[in-house]
Backbone as a ProteinNet text record, in pm:
[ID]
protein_1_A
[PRIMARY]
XXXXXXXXXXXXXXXXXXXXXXXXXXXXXXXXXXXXXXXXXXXXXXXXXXXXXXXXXXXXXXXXXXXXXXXXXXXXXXXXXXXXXXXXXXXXXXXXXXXXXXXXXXXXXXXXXXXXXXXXXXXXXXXXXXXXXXXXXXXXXXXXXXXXXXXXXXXXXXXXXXXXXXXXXXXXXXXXXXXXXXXXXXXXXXXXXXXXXXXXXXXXXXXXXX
[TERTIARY]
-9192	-9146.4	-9219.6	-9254.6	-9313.6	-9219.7	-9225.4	-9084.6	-9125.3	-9078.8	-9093.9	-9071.9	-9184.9	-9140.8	-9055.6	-9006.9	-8992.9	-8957.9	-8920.1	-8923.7	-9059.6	-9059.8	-9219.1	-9160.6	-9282.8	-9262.2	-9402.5	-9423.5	-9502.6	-9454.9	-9567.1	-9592.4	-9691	-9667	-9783.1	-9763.5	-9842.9	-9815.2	-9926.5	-9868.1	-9984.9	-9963.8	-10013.2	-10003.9	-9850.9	-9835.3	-9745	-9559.4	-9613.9	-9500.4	-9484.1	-9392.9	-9391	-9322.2	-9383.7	-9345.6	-9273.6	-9195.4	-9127.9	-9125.4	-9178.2	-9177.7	-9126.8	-8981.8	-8946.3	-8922.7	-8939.2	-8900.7	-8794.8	-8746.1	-8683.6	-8650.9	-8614.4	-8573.4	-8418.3	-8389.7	-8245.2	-8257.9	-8078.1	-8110.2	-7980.7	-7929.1	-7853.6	-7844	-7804.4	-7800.2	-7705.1	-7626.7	-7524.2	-7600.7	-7631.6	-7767.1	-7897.1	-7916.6	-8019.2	-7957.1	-7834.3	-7764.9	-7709.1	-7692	-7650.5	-7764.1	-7881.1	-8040.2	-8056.9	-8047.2	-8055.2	-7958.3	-7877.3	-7754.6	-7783.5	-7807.7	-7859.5	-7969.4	-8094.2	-8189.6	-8133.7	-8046.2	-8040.6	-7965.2	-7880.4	-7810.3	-7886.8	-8004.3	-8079.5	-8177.6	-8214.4	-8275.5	-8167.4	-8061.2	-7974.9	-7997	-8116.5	-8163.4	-8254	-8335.3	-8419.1	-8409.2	-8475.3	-8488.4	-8456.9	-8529	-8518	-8520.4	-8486.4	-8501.1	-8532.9	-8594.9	-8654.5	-8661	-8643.1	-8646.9	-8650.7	-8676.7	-8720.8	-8647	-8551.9	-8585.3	-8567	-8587.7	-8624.2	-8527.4	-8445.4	-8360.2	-8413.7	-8441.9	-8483.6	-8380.1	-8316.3	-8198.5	-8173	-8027.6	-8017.9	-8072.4	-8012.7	-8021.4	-8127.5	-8275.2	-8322.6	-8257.7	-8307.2	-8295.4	-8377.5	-8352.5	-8446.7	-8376.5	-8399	-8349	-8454.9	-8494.9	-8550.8	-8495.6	-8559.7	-8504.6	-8567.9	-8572.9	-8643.4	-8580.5	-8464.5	-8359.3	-8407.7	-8449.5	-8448.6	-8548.6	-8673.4	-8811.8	-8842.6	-8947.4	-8954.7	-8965	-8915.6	-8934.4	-9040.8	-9021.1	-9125.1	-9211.4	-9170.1	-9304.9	-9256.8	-9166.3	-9124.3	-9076.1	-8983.7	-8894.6	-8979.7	-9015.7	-9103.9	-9250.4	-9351.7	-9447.3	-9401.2	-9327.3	-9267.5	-9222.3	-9120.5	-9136	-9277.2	-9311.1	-9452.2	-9555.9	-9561.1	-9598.3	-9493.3	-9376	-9333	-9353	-9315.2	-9352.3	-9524.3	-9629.5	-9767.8	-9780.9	-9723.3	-9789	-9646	-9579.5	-9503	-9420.4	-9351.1	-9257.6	-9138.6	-9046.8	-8866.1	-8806.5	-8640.7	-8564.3	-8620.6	-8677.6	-8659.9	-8659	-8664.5	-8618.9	-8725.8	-8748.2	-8839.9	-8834.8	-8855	-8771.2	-8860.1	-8882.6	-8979	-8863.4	-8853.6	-8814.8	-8905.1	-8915	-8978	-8905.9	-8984.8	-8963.6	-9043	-9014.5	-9080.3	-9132	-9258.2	-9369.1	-9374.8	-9300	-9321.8	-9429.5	-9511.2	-9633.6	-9649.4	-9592.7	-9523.9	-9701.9	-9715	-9764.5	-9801.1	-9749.6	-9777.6	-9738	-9717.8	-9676.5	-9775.6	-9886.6	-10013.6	-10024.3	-10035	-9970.3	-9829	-9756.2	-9642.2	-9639.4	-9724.1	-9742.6	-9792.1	-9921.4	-10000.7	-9931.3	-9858.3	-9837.3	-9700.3	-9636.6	-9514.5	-9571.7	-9710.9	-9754	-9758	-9840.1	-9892.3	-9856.3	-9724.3	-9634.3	-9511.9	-9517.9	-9471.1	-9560.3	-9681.8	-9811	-9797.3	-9827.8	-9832	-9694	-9584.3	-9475.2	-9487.1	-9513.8	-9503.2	-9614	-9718.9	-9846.3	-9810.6	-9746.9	-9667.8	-9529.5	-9479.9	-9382.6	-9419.4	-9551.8	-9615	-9585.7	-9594.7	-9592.3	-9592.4	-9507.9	-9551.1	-9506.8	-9591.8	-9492.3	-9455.3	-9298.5	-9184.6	-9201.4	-9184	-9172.3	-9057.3	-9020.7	-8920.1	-8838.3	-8745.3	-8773.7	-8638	-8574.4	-8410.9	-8413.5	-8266.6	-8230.9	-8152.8	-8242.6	-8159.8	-8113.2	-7998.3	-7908.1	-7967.7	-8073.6	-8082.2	-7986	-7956.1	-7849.1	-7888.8	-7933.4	-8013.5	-7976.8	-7939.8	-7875.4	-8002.1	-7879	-7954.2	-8078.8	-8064.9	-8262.1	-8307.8	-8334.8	-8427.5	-8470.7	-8351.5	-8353	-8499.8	-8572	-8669.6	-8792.9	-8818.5	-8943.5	-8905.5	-8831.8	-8799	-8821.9	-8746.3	-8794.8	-8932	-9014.5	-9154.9	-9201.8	-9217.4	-9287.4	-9253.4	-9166.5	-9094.1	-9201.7	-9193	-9255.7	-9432.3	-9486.2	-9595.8	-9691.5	-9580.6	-9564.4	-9589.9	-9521.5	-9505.9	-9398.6	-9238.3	-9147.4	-9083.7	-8977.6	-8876.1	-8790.1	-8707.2	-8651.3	-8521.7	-8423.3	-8368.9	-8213	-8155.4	-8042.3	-8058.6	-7924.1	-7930.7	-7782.2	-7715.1	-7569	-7520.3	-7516.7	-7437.5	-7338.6	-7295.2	-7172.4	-7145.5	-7142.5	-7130.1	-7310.1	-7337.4	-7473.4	-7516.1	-7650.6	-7732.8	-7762	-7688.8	-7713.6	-7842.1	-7959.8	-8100.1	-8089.5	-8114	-8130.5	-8300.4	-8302.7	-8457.4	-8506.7	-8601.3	-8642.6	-8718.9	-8780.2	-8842.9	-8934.4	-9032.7	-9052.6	-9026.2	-9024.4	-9001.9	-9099.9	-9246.4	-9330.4	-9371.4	-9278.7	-9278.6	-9142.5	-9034.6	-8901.5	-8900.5	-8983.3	-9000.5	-9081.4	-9215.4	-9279.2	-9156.9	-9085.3	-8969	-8899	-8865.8	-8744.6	-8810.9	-8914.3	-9007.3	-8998.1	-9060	-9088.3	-8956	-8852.3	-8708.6	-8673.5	-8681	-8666.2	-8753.3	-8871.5	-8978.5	-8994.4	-8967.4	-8972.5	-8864.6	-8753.3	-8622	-8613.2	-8690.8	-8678.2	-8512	-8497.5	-8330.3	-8257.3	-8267.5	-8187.3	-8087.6	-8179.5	-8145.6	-8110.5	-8001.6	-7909.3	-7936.1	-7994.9	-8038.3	-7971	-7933.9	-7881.8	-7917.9	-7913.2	-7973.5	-7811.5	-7871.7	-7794.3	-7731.9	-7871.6	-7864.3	-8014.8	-7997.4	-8181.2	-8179.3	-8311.8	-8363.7	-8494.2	-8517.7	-8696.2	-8689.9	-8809.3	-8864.7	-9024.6	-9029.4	-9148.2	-9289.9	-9367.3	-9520.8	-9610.2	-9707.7	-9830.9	-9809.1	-9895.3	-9907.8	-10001.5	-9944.1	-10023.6	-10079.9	-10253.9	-10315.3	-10283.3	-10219.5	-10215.8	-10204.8	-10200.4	-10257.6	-10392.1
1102	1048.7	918.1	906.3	768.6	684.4	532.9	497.8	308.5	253.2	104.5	9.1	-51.8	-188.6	-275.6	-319.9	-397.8	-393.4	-500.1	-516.6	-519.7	-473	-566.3	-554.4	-630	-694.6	-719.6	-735.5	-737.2	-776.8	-856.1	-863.4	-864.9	-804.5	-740.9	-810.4	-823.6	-891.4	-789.5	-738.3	-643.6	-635	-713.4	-684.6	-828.1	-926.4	-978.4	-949.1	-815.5	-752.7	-770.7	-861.5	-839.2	-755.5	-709.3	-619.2	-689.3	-622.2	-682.1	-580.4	-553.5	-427.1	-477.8	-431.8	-436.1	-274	-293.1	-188.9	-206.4	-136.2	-144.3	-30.2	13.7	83.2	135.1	214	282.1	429.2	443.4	538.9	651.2	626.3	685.2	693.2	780.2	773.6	665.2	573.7	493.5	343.9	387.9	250.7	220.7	307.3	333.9	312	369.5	306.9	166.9	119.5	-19.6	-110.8	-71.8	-142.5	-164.3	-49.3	-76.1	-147.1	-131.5	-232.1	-363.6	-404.8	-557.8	-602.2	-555	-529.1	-537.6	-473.8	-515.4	-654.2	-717.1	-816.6	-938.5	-907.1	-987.8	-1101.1	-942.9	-962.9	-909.3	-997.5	-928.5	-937.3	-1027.2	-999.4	-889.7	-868.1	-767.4	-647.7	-560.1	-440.7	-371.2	-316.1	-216.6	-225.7	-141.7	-142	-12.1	24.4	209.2	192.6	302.9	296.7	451.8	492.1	641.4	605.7	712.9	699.2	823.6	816.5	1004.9	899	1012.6	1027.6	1161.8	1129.8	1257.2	1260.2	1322.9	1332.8	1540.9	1537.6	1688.6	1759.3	1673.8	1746.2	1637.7	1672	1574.9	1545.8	1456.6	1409.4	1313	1325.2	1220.7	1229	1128.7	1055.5	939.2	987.9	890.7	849.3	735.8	704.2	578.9	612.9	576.6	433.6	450.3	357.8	361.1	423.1	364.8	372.4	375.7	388.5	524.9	575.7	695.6	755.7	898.5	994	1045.1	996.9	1079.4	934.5	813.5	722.9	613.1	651	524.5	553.8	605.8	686.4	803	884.4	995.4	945.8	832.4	760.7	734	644.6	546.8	680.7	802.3	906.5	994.8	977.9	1062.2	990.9	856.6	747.5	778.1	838.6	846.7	929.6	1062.4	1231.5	1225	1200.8	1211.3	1143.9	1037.4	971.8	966.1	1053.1	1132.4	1012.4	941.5	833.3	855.1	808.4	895.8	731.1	751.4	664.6	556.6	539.6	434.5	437.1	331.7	300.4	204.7	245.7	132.7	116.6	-6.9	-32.7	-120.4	-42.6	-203.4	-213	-354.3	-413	-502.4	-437.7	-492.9	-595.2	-707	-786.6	-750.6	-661.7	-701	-777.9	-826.2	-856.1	-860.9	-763.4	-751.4	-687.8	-629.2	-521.7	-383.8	-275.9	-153.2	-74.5	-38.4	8.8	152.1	227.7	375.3	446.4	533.9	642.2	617.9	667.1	616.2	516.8	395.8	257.6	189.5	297.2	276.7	314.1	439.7	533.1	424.7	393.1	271	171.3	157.3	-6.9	7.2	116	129.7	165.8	260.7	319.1	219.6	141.8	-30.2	-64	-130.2	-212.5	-184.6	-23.9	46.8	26	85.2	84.2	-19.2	-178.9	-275	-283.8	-298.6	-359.8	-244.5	-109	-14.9	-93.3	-123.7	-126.7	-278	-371.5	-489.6	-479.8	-337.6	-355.2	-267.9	-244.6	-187.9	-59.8	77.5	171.7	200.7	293.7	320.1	451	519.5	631.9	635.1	675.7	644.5	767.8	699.1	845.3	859	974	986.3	871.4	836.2	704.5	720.4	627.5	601	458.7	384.5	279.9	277.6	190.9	168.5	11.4	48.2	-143.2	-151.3	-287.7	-364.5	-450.1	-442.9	-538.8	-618.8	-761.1	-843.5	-975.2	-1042.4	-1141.3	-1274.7	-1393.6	-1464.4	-1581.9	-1568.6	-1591.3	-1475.9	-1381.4	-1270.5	-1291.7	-1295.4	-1275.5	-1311.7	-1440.1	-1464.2	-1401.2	-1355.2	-1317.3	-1146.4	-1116.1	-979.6	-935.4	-1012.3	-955.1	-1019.6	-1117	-1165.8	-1040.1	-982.9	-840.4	-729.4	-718.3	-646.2	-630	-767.5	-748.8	-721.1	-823.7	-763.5	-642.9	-533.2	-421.3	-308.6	-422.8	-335.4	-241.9	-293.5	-234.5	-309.7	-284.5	-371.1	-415	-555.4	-578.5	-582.2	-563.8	-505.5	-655	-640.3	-760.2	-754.1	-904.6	-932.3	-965	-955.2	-988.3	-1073.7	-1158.3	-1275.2	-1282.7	-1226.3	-1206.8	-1284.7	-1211.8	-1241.3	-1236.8	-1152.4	-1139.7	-1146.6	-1056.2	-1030.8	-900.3	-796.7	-648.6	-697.6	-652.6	-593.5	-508.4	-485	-317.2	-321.6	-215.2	-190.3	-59.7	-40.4	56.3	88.2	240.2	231.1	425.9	457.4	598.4	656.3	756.2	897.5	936.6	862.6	890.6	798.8	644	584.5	591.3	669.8	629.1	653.6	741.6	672	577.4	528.7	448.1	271.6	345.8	193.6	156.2	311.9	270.7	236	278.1	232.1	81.3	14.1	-46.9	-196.5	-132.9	-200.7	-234.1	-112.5	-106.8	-239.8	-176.8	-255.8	-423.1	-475.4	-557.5	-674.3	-594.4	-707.1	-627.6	-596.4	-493.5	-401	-339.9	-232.8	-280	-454.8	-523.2	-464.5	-439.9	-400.1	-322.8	-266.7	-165.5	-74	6.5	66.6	181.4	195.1	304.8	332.8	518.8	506.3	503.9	433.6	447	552.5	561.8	698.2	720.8	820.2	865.3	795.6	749.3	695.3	681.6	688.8	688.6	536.8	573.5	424.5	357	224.7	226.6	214	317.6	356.1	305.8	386	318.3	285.9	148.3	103.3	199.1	275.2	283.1	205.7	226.7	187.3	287.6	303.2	409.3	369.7	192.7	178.3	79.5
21847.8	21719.9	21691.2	21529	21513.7	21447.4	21500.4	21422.5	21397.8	21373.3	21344	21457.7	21529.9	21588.7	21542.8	21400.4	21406.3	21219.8	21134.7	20981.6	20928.8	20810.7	20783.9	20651	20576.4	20457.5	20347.5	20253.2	20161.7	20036.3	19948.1	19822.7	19795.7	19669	19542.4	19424.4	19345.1	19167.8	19068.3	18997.4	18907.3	18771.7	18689.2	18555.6	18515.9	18588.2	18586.4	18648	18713.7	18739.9	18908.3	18993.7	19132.3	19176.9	19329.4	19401.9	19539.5	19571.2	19688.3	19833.2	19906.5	19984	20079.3	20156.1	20304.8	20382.7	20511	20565.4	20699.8	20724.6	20881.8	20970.7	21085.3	21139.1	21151.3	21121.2	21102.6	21206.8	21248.8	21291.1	21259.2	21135.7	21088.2	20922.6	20834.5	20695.7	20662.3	20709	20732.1	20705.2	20799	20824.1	20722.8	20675.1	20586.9	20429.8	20446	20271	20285.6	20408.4	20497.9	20383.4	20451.6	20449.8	20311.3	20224.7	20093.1	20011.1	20051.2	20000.4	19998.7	20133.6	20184.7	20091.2	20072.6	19974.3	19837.5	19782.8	19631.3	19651.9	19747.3	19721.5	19751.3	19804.1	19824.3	19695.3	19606.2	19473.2	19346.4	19360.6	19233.5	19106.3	19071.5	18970	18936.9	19042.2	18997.3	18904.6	18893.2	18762.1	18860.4	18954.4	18992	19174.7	19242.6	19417.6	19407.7	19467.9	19527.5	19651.6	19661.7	19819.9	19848.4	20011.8	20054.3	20213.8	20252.6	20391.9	20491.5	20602.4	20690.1	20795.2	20845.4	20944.5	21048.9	21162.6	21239.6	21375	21358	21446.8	21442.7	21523.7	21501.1	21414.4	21260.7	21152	21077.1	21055.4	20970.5	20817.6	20796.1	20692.2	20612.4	20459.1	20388.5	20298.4	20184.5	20063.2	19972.6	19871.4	19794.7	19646.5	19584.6	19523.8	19385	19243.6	19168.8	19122.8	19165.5	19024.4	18963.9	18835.5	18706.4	18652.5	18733.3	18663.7	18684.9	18569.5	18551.7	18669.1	18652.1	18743.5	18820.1	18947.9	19049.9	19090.2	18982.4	19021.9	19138.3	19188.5	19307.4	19479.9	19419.6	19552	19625.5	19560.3	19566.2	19672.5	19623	19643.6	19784.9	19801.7	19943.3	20058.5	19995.5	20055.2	20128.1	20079.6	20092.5	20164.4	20119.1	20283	20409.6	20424.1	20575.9	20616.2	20500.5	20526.5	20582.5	20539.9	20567.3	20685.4	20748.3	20842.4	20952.5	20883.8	21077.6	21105.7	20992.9	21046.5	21012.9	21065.7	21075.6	21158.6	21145.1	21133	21100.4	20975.7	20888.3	20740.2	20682.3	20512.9	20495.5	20363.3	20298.1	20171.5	20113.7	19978.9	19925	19800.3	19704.4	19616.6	19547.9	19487.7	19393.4	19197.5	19149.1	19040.4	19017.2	18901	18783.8	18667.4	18580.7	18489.3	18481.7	18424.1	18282.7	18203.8	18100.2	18007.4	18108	18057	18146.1	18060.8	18126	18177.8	18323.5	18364.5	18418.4	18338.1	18311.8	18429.9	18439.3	18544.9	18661.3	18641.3	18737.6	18830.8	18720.8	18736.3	18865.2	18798	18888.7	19057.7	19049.7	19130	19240.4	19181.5	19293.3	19304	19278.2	19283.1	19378	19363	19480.8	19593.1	19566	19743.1	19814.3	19759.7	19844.1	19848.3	19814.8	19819	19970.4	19949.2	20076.8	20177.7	20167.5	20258.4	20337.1	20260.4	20326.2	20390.6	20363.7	20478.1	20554.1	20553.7	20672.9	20793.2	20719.8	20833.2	20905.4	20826.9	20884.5	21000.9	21000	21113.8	21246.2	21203.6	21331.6	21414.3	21340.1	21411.5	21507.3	21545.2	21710.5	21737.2	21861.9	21896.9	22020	21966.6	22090.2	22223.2	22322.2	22423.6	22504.6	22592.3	22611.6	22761	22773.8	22887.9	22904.7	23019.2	23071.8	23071.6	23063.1	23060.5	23208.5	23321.6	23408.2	23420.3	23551.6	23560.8	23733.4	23723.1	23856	23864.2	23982.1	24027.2	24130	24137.7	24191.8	24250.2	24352.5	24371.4	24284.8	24254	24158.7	24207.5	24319.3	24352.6	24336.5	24298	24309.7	24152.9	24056	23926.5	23864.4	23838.1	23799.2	23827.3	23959.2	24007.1	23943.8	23958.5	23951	23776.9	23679.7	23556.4	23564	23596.3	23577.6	23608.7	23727.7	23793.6	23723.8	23663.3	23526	23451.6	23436.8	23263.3	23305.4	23369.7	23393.9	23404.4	23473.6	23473.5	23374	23264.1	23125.6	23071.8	23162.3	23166.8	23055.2	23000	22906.8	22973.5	22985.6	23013	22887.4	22882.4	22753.7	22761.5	22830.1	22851.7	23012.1	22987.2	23199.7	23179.2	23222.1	23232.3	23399.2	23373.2	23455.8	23530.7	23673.1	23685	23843.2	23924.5	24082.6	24160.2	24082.4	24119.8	23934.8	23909	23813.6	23788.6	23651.7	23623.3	23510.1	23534.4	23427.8	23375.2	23248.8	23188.9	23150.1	23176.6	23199.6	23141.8	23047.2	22965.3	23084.4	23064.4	23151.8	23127.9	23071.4	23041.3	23143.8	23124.8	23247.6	23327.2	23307.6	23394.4	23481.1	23462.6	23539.8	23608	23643.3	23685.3	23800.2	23904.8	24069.1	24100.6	24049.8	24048.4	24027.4	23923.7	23902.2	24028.3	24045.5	24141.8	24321.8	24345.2	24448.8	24432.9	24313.9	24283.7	24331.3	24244	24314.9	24436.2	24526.8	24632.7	24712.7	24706.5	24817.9	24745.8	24608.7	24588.3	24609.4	24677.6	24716.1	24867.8	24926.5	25067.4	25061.1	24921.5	24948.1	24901	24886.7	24823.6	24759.8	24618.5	24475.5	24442.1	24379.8	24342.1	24218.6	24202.1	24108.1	24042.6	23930.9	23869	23715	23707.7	23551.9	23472.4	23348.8	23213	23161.9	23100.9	23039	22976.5	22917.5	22861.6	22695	22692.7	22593.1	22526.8	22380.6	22338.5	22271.2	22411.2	22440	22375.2	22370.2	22277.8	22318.6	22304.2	22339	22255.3	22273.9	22175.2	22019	22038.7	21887.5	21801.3	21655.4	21604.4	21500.6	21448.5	21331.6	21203.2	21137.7	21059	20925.8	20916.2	20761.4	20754.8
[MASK]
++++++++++++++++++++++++++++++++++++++++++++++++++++++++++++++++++++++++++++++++++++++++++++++++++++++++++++++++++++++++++++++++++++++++++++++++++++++++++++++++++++++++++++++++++++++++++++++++++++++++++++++++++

């Protein structure tokens, strides 16, 4: 699955008319009418918010959306940037100010792709692979050296929780999860208490895709 590092964001100005482009990661239709909500209250003046977003879960899903400006030229556009380039649980939303000099169907067309385009290529694609969330359990001299060798690694360190000792949660793909747990072991000599979470998609390569 390809999905969002992260928010991204953009502006455009064309013909006197600004564009406002955000995006984010969602992973429910909940979340995604959440996102847009937040977005119009953000710009309550604005004319218009569009927005598109793909849910890929059991049951996919998608939803786009013009508010208001002609048909097919907004929602549709921002859609068709996620559908073509294989991206799912997320939303992306331009928000325009008009300008006052109406820019034709065409017009519109471009000026929402890019506006999408850019905040998509700003929150940095990626594709996720399949991975587990495990808990180290580490007495608290170990703690520092242990997520350092973590991270180095190229593992996630995700939270640490504070207690009698130190629980890590640790992303970790599936093609590294004996390599991890070796890794645990021989690096506190048995010490360390290791157990999985549960299964999770975890974040892989960056793509270039705008």
């Amino acid at each position: 699955m390809i999905t969002l590092s992260h928010d991204g964001s953009s502006k455009i100005e064309i013909r006197q008319s600004e564009f406002i482009g955000h995006c984010m990661r969602v992973n429910s239709a909940d979340e995604a009418c959440a996102a847009v909500k937040r977005e119009r209250t953000l710009y309550p003046d604005a004319r218009h918010c569009c927005h598109a977003w793909i849910i890929d879960g059991q049951i996919r899903m998608s939803k786009s959306s013009d508010d208001g400006e002609p048909s097919g030229t907004a929602g549709m556009p921002l859609l068709s940037l996620l559908e073509v380039n294989n991206i799912s649980n997320a939303v992306v939303c331009v928000t325009r100010y008009f300008g006052g000099i109406l820019l034709g169907k065409g017009g519109l067309v471009r000026a929402y792709t890019e506006a999408g385009r850019l905040a998509l290529g700003d929150a940095q694609p990626f594709r996720s692979v399949p991975g587990a969330c495990y808990e180290v359990k580490v007495d608290y001299s170990e703690f520092d050296r242990i997520t350092r060798q973590i991270r180095e690694k190229g593992w996630t360190v995700e939270s640490s929780v504070f207690d009698s000792g130190v629980a890590i949660n640790v992303l970790v793909p599936d093609s590294d999860c004996q390599v991890f747990k070796d890794f645990c072991r021989d690096a506190t000599s048995g010490r360390a208490i290791v157990g999985k979470l549960g299964i999770r998609e975890i974040e892989g390569e960056k793509l270039n895709l705008f």
